[in-house]
PDB file as gemmi writes it, atoms N, CA and C in Angstrom:
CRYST1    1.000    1.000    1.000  90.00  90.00  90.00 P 1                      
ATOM      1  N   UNK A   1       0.823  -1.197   0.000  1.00  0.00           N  
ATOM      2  CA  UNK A   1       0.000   0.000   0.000  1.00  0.00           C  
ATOM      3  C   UNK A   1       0.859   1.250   0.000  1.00  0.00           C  
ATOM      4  N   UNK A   2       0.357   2.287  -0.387  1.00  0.00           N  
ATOM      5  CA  UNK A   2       0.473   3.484  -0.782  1.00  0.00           C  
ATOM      6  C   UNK A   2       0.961   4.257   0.961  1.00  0.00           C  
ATOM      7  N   UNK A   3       0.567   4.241   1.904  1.00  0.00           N  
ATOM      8  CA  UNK A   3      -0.224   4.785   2.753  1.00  0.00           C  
ATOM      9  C   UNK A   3      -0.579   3.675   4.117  1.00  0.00           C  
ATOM     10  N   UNK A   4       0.075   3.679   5.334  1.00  0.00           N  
ATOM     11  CA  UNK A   4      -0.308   3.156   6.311  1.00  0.00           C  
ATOM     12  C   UNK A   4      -1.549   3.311   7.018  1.00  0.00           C  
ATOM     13  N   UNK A   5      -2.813   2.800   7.404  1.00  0.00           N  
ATOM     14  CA  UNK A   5      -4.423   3.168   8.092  1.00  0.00           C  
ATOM     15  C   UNK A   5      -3.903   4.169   9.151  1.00  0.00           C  
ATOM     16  N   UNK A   6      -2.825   4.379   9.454  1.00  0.00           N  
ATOM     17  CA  UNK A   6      -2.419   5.224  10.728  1.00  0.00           C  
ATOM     18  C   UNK A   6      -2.344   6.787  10.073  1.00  0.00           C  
ATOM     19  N   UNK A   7      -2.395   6.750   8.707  1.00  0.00           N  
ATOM     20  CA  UNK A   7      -2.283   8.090   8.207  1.00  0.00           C  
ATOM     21  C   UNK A   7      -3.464   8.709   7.722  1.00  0.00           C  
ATOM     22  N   UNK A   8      -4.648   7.915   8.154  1.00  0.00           N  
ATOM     23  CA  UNK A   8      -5.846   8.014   7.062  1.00  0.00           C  
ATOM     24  C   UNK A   8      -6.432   9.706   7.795  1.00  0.00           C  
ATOM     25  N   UNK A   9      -5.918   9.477   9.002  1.00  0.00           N  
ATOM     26  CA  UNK A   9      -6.462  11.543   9.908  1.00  0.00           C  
ATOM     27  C   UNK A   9      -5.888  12.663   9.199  1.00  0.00           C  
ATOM     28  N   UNK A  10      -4.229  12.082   8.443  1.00  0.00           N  
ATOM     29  CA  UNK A  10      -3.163  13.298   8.184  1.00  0.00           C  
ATOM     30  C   UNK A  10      -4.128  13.492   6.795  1.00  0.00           C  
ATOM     31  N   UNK A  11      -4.631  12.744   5.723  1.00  0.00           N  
ATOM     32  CA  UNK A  11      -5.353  12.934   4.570  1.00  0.00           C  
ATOM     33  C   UNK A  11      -6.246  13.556   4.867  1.00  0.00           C  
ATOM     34  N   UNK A  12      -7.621  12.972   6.093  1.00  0.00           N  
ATOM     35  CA  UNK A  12      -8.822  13.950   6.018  1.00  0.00           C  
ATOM     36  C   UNK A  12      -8.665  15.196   6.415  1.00  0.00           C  
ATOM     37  N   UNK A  13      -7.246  15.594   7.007  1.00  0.00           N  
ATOM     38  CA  UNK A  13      -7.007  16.879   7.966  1.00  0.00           C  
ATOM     39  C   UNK A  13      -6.429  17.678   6.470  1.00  0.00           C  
ATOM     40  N   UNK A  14      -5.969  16.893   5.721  1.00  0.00           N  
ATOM     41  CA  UNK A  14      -5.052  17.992   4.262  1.00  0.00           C  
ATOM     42  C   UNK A  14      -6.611  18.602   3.611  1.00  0.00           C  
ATOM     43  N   UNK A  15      -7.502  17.110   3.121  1.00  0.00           N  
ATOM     44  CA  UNK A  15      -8.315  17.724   2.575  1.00  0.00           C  
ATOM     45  C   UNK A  15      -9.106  18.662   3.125  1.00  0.00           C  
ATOM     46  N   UNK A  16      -9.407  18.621   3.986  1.00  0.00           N  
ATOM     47  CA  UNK A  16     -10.314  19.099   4.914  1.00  0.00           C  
ATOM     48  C   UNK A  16      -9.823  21.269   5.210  1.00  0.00           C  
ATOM     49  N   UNK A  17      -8.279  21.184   5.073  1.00  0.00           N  
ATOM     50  CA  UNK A  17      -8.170  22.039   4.938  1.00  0.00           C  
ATOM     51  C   UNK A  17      -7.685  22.815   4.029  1.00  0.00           C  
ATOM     52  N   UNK A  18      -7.925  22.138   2.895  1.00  0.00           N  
ATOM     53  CA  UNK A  18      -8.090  22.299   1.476  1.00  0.00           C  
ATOM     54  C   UNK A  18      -9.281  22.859   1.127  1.00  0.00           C  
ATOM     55  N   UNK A  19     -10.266  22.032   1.566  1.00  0.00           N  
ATOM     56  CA  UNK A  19     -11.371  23.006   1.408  1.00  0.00           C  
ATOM     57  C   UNK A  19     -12.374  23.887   1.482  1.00  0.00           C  
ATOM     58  N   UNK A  20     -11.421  24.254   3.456  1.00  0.00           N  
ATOM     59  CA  UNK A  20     -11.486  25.304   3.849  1.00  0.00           C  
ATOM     60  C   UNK A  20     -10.764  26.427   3.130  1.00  0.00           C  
ATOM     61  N   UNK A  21      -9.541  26.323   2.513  1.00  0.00           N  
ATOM     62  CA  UNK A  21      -8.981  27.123   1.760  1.00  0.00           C  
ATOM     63  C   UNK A  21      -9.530  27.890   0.245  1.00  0.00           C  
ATOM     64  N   UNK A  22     -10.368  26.754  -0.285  1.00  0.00           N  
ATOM     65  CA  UNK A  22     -11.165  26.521  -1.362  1.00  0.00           C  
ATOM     66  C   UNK A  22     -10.498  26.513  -2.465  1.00  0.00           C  
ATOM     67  N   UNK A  23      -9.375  25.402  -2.233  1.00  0.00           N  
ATOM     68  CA  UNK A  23      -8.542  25.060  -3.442  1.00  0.00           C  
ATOM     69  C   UNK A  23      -9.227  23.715  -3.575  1.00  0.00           C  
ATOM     70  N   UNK A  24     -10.078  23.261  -3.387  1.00  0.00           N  
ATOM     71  CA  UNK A  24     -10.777  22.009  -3.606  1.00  0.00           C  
ATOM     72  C   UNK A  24     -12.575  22.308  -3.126  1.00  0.00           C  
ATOM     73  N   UNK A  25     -13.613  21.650  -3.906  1.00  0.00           N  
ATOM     74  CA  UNK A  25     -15.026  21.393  -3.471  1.00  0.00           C  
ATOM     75  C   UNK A  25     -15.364  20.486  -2.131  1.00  0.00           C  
ATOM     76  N   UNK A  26     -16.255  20.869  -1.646  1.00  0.00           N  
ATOM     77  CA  UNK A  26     -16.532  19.720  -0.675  1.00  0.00           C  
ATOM     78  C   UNK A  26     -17.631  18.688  -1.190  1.00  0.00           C  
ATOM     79  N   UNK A  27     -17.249  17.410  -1.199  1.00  0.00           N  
ATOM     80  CA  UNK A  27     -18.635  16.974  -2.391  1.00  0.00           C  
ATOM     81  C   UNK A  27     -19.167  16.180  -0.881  1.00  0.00           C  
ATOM     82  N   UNK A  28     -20.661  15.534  -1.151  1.00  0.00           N  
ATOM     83  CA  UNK A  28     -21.170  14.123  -0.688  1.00  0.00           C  
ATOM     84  C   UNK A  28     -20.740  12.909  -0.203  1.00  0.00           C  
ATOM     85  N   UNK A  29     -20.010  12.454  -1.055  1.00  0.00           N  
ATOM     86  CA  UNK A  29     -19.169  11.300  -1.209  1.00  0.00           C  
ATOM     87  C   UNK A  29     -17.931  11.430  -0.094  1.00  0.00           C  
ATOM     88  N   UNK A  30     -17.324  12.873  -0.709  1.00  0.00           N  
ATOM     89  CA  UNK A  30     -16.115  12.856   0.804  1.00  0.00           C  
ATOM     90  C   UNK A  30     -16.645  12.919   2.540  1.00  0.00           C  
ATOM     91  N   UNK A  31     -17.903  13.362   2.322  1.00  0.00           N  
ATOM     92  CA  UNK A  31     -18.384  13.714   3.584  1.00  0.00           C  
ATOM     93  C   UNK A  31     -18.873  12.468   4.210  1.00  0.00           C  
ATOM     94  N   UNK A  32     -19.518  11.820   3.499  1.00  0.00           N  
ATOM     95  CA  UNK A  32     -19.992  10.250   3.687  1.00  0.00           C  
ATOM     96  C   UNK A  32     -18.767   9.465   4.449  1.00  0.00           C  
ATOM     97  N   UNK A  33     -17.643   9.807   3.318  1.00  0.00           N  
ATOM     98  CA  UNK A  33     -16.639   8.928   3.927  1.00  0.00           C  
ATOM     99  C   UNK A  33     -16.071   8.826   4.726  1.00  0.00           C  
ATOM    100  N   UNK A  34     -16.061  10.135   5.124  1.00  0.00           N  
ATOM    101  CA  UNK A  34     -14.910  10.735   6.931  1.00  0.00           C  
ATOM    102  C   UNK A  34     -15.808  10.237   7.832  1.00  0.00           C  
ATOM    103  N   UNK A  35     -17.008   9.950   7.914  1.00  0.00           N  
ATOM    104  CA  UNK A  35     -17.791   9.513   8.982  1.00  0.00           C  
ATOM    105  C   UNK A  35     -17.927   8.310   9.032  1.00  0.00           C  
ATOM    106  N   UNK A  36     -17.784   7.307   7.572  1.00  0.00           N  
ATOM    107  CA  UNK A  36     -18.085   6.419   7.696  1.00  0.00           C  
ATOM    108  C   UNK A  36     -16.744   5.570   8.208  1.00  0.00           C  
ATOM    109  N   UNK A  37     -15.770   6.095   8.296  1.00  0.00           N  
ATOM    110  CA  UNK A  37     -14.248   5.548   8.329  1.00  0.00           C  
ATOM    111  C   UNK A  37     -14.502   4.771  10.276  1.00  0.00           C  
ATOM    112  N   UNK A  38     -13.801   3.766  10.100  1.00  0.00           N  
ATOM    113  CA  UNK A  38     -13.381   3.323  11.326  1.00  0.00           C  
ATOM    114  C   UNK A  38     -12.680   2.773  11.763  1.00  0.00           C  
ATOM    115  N   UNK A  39     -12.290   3.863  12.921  1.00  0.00           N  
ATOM    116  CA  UNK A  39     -11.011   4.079  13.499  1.00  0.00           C  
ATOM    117  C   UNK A  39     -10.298   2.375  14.244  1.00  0.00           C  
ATOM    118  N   UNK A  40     -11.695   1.895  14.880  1.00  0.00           N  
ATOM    119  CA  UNK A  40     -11.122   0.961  15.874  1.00  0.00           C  
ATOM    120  C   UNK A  40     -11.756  -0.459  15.059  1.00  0.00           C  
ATOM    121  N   UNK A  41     -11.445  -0.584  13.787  1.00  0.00           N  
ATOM    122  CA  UNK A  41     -11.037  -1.885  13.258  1.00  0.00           C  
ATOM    123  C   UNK A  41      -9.349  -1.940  12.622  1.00  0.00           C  
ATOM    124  N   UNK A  42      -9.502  -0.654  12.645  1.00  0.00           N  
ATOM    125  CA  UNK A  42      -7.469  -0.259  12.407  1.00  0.00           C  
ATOM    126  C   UNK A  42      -6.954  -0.335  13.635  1.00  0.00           C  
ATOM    127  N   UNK A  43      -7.129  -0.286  14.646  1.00  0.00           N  
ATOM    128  CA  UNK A  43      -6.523  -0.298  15.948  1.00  0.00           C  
ATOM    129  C   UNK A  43      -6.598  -1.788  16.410  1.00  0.00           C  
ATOM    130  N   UNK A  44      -7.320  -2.876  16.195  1.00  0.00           N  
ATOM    131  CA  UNK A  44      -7.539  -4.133  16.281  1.00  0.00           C  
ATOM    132  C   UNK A  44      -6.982  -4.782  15.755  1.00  0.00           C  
ATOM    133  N   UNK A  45      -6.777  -4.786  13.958  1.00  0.00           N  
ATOM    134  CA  UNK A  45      -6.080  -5.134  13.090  1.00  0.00           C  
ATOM    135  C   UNK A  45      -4.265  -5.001  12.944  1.00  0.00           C  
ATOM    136  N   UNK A  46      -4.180  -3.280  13.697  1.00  0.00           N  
ATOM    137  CA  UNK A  46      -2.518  -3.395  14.389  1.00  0.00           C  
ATOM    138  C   UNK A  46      -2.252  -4.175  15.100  1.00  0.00           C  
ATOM    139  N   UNK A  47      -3.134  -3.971  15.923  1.00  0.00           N  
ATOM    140  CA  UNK A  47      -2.825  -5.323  16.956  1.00  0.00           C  
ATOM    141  C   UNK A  47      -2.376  -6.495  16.839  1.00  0.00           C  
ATOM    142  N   UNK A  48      -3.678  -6.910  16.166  1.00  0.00           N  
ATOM    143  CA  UNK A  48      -3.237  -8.257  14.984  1.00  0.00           C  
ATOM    144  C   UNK A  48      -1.911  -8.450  14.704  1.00  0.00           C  
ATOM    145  N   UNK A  49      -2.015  -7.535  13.770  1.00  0.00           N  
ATOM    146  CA  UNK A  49      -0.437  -7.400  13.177  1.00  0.00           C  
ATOM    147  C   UNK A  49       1.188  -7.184  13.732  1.00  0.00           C  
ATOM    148  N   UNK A  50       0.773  -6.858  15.063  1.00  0.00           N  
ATOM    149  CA  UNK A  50       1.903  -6.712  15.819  1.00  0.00           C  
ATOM    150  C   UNK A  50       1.631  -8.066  16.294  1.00  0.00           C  
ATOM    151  N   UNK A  51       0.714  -9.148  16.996  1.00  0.00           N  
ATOM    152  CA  UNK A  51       1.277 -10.187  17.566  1.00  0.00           C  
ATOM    153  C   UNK A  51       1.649 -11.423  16.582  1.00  0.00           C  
ATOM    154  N   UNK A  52       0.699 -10.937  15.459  1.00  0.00           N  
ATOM    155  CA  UNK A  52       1.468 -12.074  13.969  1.00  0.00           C  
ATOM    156  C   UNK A  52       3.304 -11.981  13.900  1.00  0.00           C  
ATOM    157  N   UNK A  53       3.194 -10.479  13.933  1.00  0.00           N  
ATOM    158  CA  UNK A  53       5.122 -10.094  13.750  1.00  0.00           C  
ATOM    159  C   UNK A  53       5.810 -10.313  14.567  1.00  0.00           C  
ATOM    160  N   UNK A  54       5.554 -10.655  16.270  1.00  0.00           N  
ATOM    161  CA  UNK A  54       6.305 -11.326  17.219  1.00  0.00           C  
ATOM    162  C   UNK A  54       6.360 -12.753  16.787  1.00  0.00           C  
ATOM    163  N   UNK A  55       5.382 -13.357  16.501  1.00  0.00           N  
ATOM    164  CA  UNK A  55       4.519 -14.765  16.190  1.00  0.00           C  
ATOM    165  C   UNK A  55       5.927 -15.434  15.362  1.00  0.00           C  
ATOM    166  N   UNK A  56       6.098 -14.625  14.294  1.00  0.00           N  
ATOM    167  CA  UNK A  56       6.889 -14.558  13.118  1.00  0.00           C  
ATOM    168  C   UNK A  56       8.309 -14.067  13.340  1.00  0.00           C  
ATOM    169  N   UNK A  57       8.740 -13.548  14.204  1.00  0.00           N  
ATOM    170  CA  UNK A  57       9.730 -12.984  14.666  1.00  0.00           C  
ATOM    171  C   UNK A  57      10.409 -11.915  13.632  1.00  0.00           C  
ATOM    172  N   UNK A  58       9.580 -10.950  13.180  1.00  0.00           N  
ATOM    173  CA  UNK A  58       9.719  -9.464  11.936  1.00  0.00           C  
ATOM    174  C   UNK A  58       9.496  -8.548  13.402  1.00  0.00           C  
ATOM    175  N   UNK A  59      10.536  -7.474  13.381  1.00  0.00           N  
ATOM    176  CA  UNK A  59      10.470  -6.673  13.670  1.00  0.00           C  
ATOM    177  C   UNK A  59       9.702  -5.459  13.031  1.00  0.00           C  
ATOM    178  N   UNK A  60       9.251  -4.319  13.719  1.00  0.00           N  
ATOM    179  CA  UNK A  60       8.266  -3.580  13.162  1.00  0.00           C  
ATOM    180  C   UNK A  60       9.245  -2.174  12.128  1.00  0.00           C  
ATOM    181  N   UNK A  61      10.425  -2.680  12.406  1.00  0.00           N  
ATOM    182  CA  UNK A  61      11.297  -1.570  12.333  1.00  0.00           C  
ATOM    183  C   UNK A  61      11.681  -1.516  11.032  1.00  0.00           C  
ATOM    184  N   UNK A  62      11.438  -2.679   9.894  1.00  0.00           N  
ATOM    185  CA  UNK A  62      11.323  -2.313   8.854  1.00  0.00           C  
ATOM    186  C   UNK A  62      10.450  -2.639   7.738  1.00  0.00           C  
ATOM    187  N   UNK A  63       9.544  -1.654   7.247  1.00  0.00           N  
ATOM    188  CA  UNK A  63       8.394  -1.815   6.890  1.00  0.00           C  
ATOM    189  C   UNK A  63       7.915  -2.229   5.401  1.00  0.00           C  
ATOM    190  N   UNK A  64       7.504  -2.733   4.554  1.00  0.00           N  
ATOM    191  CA  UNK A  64       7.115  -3.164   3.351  1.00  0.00           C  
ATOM    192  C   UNK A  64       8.224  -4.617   3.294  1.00  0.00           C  
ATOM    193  N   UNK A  65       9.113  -4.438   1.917  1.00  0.00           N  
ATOM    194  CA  UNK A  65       9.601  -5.485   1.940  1.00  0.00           C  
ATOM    195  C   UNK A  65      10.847  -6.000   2.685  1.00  0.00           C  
ATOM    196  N   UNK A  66      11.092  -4.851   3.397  1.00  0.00           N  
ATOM    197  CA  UNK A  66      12.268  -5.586   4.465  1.00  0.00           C  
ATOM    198  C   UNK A  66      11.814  -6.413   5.683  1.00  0.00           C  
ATOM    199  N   UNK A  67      10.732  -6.417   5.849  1.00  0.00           N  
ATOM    200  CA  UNK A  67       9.691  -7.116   7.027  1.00  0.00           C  
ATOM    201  C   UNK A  67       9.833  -8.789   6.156  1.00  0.00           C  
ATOM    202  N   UNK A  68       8.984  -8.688   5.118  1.00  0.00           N  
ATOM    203  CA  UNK A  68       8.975  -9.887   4.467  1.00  0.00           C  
ATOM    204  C   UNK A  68      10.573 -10.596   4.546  1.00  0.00           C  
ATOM    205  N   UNK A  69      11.841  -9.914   3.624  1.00  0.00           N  
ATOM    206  CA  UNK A  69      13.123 -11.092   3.078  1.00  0.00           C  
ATOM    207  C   UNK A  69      13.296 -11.038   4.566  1.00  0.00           C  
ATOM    208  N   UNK A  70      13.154 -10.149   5.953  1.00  0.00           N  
ATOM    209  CA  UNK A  70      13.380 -10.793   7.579  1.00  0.00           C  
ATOM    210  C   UNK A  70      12.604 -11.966   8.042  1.00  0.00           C  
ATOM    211  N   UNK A  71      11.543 -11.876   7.598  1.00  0.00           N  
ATOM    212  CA  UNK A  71      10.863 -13.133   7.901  1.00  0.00           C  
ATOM    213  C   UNK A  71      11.319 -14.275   7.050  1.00  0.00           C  
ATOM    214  N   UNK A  72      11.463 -14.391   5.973  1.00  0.00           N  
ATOM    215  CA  UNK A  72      12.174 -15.423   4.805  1.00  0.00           C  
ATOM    216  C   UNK A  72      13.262 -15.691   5.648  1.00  0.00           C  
ATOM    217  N   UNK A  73      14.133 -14.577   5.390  1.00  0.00           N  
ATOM    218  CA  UNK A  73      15.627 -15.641   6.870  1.00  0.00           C  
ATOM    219  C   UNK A  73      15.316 -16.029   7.949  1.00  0.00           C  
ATOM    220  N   UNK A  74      14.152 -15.819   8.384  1.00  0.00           N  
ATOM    221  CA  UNK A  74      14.009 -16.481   9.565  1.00  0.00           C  
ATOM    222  C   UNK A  74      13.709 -18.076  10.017  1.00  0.00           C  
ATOM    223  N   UNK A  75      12.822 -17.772   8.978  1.00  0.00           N  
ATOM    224  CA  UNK A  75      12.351 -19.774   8.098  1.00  0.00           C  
ATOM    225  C   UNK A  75      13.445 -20.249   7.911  1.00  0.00           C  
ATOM    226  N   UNK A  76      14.510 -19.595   7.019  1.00  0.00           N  
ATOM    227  CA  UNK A  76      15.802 -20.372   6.256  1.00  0.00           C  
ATOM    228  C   UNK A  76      16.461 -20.799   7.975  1.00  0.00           C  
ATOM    229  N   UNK A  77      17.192 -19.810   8.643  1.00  0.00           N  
ATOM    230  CA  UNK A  77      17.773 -19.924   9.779  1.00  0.00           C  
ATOM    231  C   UNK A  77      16.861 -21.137  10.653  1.00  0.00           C  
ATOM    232  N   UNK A  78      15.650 -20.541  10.695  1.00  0.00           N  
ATOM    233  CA  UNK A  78      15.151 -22.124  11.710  1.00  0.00           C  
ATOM    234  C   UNK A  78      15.326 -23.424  10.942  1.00  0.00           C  
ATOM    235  N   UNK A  79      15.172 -23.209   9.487  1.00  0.00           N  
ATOM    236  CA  UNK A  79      15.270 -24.565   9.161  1.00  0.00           C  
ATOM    237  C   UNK A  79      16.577 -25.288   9.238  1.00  0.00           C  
ATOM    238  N   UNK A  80      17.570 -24.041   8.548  1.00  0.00           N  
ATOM    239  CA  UNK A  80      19.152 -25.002   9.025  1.00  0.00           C  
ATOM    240  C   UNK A  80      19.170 -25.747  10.408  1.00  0.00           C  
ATOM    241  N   UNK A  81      18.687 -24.841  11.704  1.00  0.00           N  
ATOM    242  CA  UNK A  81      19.197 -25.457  12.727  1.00  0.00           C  
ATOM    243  C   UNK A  81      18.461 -26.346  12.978  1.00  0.00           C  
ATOM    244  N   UNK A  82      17.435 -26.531  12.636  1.00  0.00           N  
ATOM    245  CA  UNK A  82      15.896 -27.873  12.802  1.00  0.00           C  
ATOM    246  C   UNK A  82      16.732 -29.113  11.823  1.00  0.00           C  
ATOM    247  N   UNK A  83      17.249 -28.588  10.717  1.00  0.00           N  
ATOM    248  CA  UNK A  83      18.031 -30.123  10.167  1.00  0.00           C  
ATOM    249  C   UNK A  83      19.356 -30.502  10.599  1.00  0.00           C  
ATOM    250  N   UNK A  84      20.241 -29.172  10.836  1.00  0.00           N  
ATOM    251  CA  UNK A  84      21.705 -30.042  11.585  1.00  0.00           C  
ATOM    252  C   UNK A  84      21.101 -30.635  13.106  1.00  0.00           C  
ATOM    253  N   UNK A  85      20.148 -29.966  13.910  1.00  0.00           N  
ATOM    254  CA  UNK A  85      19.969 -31.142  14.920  1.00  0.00           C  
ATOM    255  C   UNK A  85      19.235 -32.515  14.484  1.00  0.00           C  
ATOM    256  N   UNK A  86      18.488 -32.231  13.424  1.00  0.00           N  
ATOM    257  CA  UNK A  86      18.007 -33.795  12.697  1.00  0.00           C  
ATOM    258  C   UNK A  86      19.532 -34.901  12.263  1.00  0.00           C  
ATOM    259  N   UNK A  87      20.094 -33.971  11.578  1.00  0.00           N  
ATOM    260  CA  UNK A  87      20.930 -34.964  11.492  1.00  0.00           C  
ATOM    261  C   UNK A  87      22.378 -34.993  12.624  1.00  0.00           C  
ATOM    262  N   UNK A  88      22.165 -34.085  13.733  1.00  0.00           N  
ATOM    263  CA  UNK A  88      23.132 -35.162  14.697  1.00  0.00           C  
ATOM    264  C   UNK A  88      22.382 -36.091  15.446  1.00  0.00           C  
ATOM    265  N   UNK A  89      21.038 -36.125  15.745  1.00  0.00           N  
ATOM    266  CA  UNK A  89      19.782 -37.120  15.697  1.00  0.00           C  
ATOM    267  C   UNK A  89      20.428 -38.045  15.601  1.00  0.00           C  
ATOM    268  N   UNK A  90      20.517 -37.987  14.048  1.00  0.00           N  
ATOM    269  CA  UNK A  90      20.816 -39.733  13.130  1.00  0.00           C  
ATOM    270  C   UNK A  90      22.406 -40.179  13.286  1.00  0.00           C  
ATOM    271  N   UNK A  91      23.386 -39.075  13.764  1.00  0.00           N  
ATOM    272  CA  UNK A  91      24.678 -39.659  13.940  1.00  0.00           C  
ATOM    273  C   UNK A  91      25.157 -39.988  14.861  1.00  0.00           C  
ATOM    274  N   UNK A  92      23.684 -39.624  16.043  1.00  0.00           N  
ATOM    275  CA  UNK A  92      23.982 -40.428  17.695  1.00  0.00           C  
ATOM    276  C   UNK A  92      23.169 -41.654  17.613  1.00  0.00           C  
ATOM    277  N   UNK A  93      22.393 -41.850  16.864  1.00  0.00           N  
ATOM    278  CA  UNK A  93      21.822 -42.943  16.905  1.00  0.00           C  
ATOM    279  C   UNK A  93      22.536 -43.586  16.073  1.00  0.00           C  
ATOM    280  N   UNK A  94      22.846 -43.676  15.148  1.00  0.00           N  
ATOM    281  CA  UNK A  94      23.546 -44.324  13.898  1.00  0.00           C  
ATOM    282  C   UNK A  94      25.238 -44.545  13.762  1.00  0.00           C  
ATOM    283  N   UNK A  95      25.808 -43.509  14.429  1.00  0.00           N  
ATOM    284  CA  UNK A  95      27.073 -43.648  13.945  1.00  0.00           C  
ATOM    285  C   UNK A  95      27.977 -44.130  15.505  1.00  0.00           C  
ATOM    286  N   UNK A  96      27.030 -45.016  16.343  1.00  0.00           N  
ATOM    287  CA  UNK A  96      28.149 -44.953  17.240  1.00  0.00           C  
ATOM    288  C   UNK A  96      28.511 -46.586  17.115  1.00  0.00           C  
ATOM    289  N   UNK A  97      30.161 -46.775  17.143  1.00  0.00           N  
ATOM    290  CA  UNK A  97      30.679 -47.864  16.885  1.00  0.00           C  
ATOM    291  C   UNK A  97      30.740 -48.232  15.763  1.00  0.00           C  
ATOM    292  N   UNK A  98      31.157 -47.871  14.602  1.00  0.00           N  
ATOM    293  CA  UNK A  98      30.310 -47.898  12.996  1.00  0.00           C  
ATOM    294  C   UNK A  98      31.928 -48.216  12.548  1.00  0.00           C  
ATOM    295  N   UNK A  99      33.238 -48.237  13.247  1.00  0.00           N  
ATOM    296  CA  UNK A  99      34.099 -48.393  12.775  1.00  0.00           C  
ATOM    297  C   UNK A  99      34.768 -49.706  13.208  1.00  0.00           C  
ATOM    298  N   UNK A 100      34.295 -50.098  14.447  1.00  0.00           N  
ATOM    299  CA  UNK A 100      34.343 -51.105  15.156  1.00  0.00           C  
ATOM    300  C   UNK A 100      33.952 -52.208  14.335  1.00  0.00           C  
ATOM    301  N   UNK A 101      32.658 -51.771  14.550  1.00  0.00           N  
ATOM    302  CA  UNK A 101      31.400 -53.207  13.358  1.00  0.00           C  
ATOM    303  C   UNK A 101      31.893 -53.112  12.210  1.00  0.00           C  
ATOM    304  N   UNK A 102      32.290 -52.104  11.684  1.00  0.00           N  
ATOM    305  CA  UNK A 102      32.471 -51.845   9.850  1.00  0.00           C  
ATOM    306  C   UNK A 102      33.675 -52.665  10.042  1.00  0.00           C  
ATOM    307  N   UNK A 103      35.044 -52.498  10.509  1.00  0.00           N  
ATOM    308  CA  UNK A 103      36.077 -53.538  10.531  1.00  0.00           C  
ATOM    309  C   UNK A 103      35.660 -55.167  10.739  1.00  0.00           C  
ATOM    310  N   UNK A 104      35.117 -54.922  11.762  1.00  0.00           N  
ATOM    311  CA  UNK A 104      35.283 -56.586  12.245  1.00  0.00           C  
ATOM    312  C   UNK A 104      34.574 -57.004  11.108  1.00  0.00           C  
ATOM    313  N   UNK A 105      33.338 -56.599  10.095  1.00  0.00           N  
ATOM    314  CA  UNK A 105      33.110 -56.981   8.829  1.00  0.00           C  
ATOM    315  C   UNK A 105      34.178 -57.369   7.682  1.00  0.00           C  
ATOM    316  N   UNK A 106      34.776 -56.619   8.144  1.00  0.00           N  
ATOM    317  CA  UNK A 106      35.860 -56.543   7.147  1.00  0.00           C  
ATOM    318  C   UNK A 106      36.454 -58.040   7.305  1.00  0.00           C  
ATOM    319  N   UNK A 107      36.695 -57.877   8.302  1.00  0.00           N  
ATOM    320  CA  UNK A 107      38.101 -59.008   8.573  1.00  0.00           C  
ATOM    321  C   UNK A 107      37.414 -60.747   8.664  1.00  0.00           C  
ATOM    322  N   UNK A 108      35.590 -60.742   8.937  1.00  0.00           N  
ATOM    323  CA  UNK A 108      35.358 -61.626   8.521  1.00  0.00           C  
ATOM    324  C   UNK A 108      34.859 -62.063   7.031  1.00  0.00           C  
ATOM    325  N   UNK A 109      34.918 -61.096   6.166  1.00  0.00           N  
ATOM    326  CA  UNK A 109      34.557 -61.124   5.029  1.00  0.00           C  
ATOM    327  C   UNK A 109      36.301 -61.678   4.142  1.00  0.00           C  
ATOM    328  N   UNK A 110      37.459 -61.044   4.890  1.00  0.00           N  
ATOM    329  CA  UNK A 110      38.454 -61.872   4.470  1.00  0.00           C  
ATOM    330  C   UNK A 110      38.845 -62.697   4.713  1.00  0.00           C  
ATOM    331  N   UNK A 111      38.215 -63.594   6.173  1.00  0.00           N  
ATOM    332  CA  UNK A 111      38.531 -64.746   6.239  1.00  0.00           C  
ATOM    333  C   UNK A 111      37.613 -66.167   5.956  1.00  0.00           C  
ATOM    334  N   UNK A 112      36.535 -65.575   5.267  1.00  0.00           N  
ATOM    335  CA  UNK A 112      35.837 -66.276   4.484  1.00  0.00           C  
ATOM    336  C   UNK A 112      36.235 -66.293   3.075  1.00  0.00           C  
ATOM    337  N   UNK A 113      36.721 -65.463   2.348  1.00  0.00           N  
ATOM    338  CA  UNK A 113      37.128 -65.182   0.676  1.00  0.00           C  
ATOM    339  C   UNK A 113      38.160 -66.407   1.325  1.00  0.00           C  
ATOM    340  N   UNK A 114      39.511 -66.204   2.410  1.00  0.00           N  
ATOM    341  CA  UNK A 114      40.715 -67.068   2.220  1.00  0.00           C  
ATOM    342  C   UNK A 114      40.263 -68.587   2.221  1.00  0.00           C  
ATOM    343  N   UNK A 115      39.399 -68.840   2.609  1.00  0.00           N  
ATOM    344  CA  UNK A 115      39.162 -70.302   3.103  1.00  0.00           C  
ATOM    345  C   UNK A 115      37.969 -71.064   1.483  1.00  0.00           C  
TER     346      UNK A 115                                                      
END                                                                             
């Protein structure tokens, strides 16, 4: 967006004294709209949006697409460390004694070929 809901007062306050100035008409339609605007589904919806961005771990501090590629590294970063502990997982379960057993294979696999 163009324009954060937190700015929607600084617009009705320009126009508004725009056309007190009478560099602009006052029509119907604008008048409709300043009343019909509401304030506290934008104040709910920040809300929202601030506990999604903890949720998500995006700071508020940078806004449009630097929020997003922060959240993208954040996925990437959890996922590296979610798979190197997957796979020391599999190399405490899997790799202990593996040189022990892998030899003594060995050595009966050559004393079966000799015989």
């Amino acid at each position: 967006p163009l324009a954060e809901p937190s700015q929607v007062d600084r617009f009705i306050n320009f126009y508004k004294e725009e056309i007190a100035a009478k560099n602009l008409k006052s029509t119907k339609k604008f008048k409709s709209s300043c009343k019909s605007i509401s304030r506290e589904e934008d104040l709910s919806e920040a809300k929202e949006a601030e506990e999604l961005a903890k949720e998500l771990g995006i700071s508020k501090a940078k806004p449009g697409e630097g929020g997003l590629l922060e959240m993208i590294r954040s996925k990437h970063a959890r996922r590296e460390a979610e798979g190197r502990g997957f796979l020391a997982a599999l190399e405490a379960k899997y790799c202990q004694g593996t040189r022990s057993s892998s030899s003594a294979k060995g050595k009966k696999k050559r004393a079966r070929a000799k015989k």
